[in-house]
MILORO-511790 format. One record per residue: x, y, z of N, C-alpha, C in turn; residue in three letters. Coordinates in pm, whole numbers, padded with zeros to 5 digits, always signed. Example, Ala and Ser with C-alpha at 12.3 -4.5 7.8 and 13.67 -1.06 7.14 Angstrom:
<pts>
+01319-00569+00780+01230-00450+00780+01320-00330+00780ALA/+01285-00225+00708+01367-00106+00714+01290+00003+00787SER/
</pts>
This chain:
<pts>
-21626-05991+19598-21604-05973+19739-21476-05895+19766UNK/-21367-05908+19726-21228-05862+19688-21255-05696+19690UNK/-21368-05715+19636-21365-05528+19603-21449-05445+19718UNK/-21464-05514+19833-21528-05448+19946-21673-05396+19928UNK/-21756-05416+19821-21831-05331+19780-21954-05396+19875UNK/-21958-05537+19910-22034-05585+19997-22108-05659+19923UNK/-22108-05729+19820-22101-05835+19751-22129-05975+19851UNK/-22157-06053+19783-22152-06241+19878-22155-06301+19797UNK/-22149-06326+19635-22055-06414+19538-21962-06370+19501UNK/-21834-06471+19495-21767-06463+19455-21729-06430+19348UNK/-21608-06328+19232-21621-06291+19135-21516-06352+19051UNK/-21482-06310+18923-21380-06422+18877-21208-06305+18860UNK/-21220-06195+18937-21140-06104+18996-21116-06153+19143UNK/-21189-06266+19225-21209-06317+19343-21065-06403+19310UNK/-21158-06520+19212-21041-06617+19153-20920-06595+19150UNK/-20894-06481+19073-20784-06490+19041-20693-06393+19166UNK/-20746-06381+19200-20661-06263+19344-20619-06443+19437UNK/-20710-06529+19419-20689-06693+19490-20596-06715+19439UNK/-20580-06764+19293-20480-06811+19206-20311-06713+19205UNK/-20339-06605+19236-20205-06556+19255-20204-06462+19086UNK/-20324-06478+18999-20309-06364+18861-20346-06212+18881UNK/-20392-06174+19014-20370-06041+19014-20331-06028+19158UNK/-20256-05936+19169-20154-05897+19303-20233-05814+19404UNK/-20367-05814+19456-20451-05749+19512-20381-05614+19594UNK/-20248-05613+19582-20176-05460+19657-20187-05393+19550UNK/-20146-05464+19394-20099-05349+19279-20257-05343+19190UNK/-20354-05380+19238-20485-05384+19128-20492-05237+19050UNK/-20508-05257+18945-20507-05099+18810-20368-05001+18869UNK/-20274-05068+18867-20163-04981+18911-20176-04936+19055UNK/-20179-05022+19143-20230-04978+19278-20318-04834+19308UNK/-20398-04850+19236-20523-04732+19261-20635-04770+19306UNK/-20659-04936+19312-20721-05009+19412-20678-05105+19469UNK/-20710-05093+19614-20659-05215+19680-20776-05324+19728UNK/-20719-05445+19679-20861-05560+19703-20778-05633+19838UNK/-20891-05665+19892-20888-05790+19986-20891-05955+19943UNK/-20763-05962+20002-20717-06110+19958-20785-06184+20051UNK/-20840-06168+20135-20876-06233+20263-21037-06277+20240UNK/-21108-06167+20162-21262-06154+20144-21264-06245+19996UNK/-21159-06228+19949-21154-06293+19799-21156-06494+19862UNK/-21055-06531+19930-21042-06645+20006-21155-06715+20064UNK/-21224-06630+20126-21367-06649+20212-21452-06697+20091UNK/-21484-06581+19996-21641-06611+19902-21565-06746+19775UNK/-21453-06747+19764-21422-06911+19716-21403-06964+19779UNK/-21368-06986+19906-21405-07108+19985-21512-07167+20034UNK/-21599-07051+20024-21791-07136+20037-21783-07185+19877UNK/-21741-07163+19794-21736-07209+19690-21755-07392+19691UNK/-21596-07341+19724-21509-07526+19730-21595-07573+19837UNK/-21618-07556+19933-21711-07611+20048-21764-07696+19983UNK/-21911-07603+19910-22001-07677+19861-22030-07757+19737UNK/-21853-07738+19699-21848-07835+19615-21741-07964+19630UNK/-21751-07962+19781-21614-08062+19779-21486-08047+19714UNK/-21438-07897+19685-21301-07908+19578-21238-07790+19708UNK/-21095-07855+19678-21024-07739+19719-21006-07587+19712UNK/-20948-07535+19797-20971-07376+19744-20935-07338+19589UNK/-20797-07401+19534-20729-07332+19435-20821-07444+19317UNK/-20868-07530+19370-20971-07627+19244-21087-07538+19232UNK/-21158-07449+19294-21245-07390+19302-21239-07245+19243UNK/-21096-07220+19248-21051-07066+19214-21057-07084+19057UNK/-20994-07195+19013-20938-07206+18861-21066-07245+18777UNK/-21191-07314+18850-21274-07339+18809-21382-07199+18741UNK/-21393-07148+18823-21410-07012+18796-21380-06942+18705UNK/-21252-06923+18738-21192-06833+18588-21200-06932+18484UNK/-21183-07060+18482-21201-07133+18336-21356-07096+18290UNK/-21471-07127+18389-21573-07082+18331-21561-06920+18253UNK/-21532-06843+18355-21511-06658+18250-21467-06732+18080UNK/-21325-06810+18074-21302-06823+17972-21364-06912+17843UNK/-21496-06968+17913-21558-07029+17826-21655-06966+17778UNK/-21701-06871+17909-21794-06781+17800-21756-06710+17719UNK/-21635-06633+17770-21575-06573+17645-21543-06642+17479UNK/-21507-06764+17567-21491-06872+17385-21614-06862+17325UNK/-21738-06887+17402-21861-06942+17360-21910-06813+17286UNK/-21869-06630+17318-21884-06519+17258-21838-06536+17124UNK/-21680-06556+17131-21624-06564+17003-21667-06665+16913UNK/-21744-06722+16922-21803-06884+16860-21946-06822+16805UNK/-22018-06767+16855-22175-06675+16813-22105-06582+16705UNK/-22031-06504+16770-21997-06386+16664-21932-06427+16527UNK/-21868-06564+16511-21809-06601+16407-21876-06740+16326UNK/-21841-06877+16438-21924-06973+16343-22056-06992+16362UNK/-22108-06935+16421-22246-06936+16404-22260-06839+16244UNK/-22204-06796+16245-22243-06702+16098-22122-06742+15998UNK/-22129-06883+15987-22022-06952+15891-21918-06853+15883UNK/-21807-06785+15967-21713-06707+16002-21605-06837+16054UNK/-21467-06825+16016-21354-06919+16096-21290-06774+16147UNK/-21302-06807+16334-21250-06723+16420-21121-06731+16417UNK/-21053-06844+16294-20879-06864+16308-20843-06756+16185UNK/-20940-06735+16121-20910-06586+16015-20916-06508+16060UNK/-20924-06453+16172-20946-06283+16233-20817-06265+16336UNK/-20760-06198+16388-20705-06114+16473-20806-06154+16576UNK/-20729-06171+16719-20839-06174+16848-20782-06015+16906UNK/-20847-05949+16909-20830-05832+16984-20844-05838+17126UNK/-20760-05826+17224-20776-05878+17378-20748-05714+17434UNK/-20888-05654+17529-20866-05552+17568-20916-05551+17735UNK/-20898-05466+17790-20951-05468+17916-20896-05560+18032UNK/-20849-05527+18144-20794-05614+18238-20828-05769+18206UNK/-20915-05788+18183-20964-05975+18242-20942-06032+18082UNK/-20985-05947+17995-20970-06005+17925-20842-06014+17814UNK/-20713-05902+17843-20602-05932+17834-20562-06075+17947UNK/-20604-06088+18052-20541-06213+18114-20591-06353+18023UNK/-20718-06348+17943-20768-06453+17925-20691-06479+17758UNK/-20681-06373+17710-20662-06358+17548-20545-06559+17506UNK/-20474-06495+17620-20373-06622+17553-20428-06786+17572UNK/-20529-06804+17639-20572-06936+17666-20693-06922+17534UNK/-20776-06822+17495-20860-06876+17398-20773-06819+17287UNK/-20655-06784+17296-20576-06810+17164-20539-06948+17169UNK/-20485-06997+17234-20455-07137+17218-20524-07229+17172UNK/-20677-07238+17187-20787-07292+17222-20824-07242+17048UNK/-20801-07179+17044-20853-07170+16896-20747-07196+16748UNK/-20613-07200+16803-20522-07239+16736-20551-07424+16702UNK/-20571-07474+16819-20624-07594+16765-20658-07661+16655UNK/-20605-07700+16522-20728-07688+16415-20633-07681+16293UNK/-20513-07606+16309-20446-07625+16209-20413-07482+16133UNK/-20460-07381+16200-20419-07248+16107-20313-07177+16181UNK/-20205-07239+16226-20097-07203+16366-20073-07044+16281UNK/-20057-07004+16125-19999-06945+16084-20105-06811+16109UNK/-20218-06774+16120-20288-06687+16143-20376-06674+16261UNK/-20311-06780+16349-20333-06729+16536-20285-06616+16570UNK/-20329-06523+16526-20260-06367+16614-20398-06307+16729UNK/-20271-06229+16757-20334-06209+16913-20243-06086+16883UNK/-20381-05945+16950-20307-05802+16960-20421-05763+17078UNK/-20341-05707+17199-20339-05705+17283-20299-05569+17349UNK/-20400-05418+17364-20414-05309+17440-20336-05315+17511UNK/-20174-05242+17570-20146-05217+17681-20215-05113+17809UNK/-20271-05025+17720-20292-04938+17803-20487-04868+17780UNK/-20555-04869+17879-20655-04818+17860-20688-04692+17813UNK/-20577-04592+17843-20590-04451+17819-20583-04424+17702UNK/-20664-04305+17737-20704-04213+17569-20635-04109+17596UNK/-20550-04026+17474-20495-03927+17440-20332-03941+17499UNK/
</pts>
């Protein structure tokens, strides 16, 4: 909704414009500007209909993004007898540089603190 495009669910770029993790004036280096106001609206029918507050409703959200993302890294590795605490997490792309450090954590769990790395794209551009 945030992104004007005329949308009516909420997105988990919604969320986090709620939560205060992206600054809806500076979005991709202020080359887009989102609506904090439209972002507010499509999570608050959220929380409505779930009885939770706005910011219980915002975080809920983005925790889901980050579970699917866990639940990705979990197919691609132990499902194919792979330990995802032996690899490098490569975190690229807006959302998922924001998420990188919570399913690093989340996967540090376990006991391999020494090969939790996390490398992390600053910049999208090529050349």
């Amino acid at each position: 909704m945030c992104y004007g495009k005329g949308g009516t669910t909420p997105t988990v770029t919604d969320a986090d414009v709620v939560l205060g993790t992206i600054n809806p004036d500076n979005f991709l280096g202020g080359r887009i500007k989102l609506d904090r106001k439209k972002a507010v609206e499509a999570v608050q029918r959220v929380a409505d209909g779930l009885g939770l507050t706005l910011f219980q409703a915002a975080a809920g959200i983005a925790q889901i993004a980050e579970f699917k993302m866990a639940d990705i890294i979990r197919k691609m590795t132990v499902e194919k007898g792979l330990d995802p605490r032996d690899f490098v997490l490569f975190a690229f792309g807006a959302d998922r540089r924001m998420r990188a450090c919570s399913l690093r954590a989340r996967r540090a769990k376990g006991g391999h603190p020494a090969q939790n790395r996390l490398l992390v794209r600053l910049s999208q551009r090529v050349g």
